[in-house]
Backbone bond lengths (Angstrom), bond angles and torsions (degrees), N, CA, C in turn:
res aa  C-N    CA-C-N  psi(-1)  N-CA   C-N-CA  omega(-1)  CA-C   N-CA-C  phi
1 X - - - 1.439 - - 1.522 110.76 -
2 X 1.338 131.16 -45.78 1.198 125.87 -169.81 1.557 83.93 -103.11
3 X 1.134 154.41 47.18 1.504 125.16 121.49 1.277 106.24 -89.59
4 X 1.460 110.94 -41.03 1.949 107.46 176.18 1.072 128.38 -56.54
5 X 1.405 135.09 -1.77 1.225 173.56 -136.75 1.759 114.40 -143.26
6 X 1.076 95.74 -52.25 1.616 89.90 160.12 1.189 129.87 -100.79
7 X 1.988 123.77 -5.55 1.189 111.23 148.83 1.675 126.83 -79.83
8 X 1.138 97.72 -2.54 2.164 116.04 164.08 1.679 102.86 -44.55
9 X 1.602 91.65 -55.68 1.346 111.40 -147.62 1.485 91.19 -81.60
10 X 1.343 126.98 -49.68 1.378 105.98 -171.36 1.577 122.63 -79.89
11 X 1.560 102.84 -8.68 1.793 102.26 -173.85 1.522 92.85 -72.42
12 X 1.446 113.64 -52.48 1.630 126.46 -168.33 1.769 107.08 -45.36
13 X 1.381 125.64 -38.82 1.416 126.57 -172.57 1.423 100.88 -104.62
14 X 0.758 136.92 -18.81 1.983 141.85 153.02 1.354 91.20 -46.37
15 X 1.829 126.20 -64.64 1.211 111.58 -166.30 1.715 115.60 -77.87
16 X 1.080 106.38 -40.45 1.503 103.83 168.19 1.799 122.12 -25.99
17 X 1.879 83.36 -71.42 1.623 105.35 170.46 1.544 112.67 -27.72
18 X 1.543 99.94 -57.73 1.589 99.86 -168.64 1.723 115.80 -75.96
19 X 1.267 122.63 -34.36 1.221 138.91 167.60 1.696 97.44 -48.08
20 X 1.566 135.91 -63.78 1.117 137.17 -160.89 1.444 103.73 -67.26
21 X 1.507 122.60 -26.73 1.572 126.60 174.33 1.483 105.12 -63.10
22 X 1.247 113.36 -64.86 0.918 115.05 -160.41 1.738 112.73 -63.04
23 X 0.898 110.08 -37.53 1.921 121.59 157.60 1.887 104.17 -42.04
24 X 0.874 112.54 -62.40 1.685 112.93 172.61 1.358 126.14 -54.07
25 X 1.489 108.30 -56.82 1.364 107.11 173.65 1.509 127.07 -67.37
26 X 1.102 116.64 -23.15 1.309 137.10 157.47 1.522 112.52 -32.45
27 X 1.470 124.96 106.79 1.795 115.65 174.78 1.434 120.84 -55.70
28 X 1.318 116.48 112.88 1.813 120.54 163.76 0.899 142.27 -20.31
29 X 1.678 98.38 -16.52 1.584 108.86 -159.70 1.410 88.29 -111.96
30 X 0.695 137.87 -13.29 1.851 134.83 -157.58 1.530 92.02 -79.71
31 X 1.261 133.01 -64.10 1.413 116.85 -158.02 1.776 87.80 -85.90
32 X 1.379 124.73 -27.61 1.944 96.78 174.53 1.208 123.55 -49.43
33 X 1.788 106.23 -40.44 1.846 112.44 -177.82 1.148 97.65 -66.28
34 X 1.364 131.08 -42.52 1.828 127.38 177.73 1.481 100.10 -34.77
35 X 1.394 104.33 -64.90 1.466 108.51 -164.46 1.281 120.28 -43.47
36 X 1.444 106.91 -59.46 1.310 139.75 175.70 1.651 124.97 -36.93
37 X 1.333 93.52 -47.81 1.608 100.69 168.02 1.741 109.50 -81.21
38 X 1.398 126.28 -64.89 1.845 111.34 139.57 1.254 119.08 7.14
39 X 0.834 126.12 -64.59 1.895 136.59 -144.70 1.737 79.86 -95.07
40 X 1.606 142.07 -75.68 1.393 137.49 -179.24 1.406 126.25 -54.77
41 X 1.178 103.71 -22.23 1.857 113.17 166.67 1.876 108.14 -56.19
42 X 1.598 78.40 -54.16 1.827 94.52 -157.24 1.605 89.83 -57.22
43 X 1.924 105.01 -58.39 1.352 108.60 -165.18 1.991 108.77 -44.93
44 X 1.272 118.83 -55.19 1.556 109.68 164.19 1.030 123.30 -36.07
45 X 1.408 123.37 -69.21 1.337 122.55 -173.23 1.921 120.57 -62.92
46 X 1.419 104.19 -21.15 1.762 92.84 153.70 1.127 137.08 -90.13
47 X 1.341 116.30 -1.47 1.351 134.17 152.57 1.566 115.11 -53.54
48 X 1.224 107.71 -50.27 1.800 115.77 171.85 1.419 117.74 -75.41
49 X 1.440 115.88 -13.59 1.614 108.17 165.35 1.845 124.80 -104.62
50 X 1.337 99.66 144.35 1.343 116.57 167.29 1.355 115.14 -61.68
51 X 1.565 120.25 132.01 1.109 139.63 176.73 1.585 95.22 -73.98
52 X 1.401 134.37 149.73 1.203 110.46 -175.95 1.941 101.00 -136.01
53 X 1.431 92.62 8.77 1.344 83.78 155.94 1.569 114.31 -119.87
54 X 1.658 127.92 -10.74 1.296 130.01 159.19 1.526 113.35 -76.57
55 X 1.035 121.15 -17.27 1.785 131.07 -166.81 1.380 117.21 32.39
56 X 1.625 111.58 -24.44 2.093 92.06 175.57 1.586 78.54 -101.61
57 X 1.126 135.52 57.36 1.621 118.74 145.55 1.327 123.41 -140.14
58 X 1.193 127.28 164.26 1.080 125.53 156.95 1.704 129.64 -73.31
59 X 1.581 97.88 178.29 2.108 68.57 179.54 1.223 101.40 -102.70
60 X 1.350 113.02 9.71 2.181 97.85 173.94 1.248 88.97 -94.20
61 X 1.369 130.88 -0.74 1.735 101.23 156.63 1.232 128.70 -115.74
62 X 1.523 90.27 4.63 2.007 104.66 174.62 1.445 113.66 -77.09
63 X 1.266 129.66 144.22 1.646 132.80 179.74 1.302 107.94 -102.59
64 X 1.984 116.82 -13.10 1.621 116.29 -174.24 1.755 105.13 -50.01
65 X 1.290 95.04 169.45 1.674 105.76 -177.10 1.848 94.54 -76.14
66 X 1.417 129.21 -30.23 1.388 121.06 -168.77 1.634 96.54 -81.86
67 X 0.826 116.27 -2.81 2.277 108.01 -169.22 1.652 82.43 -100.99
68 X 1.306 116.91 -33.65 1.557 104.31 -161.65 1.723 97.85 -85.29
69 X 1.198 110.17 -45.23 1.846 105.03 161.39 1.209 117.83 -44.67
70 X 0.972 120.90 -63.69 1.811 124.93 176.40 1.476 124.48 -51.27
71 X 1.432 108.33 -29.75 1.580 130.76 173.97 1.580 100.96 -84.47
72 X 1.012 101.65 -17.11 1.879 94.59 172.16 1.644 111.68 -97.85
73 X 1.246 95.76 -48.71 1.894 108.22 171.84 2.057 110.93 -40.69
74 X 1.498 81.10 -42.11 1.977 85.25 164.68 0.923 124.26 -38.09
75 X 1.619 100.61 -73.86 1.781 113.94 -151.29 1.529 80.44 -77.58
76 X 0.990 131.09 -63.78 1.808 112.99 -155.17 1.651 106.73 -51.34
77 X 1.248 117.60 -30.75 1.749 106.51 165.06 1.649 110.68 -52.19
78 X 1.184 87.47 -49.71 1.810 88.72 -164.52 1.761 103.24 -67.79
79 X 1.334 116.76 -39.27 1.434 113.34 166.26 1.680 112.74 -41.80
80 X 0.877 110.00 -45.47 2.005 135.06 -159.28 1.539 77.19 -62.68
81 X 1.115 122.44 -74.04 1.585 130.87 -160.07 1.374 117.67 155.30
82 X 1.530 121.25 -16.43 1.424 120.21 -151.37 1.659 106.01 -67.69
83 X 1.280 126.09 172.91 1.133 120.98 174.27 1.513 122.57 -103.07
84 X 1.076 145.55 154.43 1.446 145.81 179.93 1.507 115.04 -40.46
85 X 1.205 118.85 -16.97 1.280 132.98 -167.76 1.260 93.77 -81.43
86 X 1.566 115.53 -73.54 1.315 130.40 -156.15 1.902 95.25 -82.72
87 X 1.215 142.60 14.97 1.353 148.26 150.91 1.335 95.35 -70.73
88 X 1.493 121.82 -70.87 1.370 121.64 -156.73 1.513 98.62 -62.24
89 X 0.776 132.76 -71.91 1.639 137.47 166.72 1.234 118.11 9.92
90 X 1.630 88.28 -71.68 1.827 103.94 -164.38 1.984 94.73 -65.80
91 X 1.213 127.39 -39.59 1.561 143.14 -164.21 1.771 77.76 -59.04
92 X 0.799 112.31 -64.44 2.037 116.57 -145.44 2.080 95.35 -89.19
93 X 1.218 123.79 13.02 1.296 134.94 -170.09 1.706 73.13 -112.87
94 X 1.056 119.36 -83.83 1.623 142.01 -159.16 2.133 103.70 -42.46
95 X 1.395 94.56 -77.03 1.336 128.81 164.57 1.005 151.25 -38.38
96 X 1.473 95.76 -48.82 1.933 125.36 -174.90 1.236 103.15 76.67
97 X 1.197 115.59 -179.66 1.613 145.33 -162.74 1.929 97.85 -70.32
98 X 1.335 110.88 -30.30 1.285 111.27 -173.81 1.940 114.02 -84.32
99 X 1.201 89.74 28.20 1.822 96.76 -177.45 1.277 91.98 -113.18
100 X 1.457 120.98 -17.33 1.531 121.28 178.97 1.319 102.62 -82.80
101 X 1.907 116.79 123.42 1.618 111.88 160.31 1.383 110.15 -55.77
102 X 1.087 108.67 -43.38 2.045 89.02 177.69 1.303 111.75 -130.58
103 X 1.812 112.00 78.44 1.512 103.28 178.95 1.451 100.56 -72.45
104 X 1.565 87.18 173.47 1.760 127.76 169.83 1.443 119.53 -52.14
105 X 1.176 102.14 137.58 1.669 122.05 -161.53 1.614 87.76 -102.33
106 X 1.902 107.27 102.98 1.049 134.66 168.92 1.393 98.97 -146.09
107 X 1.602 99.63 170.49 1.571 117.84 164.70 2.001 111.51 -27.49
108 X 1.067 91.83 -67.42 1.196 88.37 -157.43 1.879 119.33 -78.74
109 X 1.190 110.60 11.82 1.462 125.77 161.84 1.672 100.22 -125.91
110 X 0.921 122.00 48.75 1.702 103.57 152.55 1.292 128.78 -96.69
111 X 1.501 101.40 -10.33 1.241 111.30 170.93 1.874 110.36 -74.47
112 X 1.149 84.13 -32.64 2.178 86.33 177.50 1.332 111.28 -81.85
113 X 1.424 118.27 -10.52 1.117 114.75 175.06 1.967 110.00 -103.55
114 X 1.385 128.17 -56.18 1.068 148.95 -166.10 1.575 92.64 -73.08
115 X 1.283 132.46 -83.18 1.518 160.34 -158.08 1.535 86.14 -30.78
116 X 0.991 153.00 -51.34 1.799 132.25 170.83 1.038 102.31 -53.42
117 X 1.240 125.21 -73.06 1.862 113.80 -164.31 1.447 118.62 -56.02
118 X 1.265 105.45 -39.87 1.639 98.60 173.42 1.395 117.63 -65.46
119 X 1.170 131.08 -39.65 1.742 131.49 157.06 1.696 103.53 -49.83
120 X 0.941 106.11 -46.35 1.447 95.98 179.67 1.562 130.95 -60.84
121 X 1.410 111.66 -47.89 1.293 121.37 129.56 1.362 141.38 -1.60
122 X 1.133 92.74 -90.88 1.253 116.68 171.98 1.884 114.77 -51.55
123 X 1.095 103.67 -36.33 1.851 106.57 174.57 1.449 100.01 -76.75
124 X 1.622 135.64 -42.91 1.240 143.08 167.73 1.705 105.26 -13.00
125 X 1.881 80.29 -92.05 1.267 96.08 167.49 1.592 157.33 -45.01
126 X 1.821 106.55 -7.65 1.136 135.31 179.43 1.458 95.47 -94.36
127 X 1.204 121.19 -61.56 1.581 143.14 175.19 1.705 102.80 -31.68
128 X 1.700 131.03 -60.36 0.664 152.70 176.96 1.786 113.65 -47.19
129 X 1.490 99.29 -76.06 1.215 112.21 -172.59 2.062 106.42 -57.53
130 X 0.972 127.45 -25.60 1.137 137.35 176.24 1.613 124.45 -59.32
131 X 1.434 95.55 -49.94 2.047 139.62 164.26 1.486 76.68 -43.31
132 X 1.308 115.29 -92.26 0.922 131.09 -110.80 2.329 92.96 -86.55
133 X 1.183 89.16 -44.82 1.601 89.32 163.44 1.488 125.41 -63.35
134 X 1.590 121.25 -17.62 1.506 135.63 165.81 1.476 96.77 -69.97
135 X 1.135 120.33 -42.85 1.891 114.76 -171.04 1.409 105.25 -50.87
136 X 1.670 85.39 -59.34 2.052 80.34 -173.44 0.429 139.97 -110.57
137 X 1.083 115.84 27.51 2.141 132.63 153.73 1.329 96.39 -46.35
138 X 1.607 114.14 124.06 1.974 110.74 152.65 1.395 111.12 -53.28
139 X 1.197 93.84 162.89 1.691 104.41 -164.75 1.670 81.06 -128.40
């Protein structure tokens, strides 16, 4: 019993031993640059999303608790493996088109795209017609 017991003990810290080498010899820098590129992926890709409770921000510049969730929901994709592609995806699957700071000019954002100028417009033209009904009123 206690020799089977002490070859337990010595295979188990043989492997340790060797596991802990191999942790050392291993370069330092390899999983920081991992990180590092991680950390600039994410940082891009929150640059391209809408804060969606600040709405003129993004969430790498939003401090709300939902930009900092969403800014975490990132990097752990990009940890996972996924690619930037399939980040934005899953965001605008989840989200809609309005998680994008500058979605795509389709049907269903023309209003996020168009909807200022036509208000704008539209006050022009109110602005105008008003002018222009003050002129010729008799005085």
């Amino acid at each position: 019993m206690l020799a089977g017991w002490l070859a337990w003990v010595l295979t188990w810290s043989a492997w340790g031993l060797l596991q802990a080498s191999w942790t050392l010899a291993a370069p330092a820098s390899a999983p920081a640059a991992w990180q590092a590129a991680v950390d600039d992926r994410a940082k891009h890709l929150a640059e391209q999303l809408r804060c969606l409770v600040c709405q003129n921000q993004t969430i790498a510049d939003s401090h709300a608790d939902l930009a900092i969730d969403l800014k975490q929901q990132v990097r752990e994709k990009l940890i996972q493996g996924w690619s930037d592609e399939q980040v934005i995806d899953y965001m605008v699957q989840r989200y809609g088109d309005f998680v994008l700071y500058r979605p795509p000019v389709k049907a269903q954002t023309w209003g996020l795209w168009f909807g200022p100028f036509a208000l704008l417009l539209i006050g022009l033209v109110v602005l105008w017609r008003r002018l222009r009904a003050h002129e010729d009123k008799p005085q």
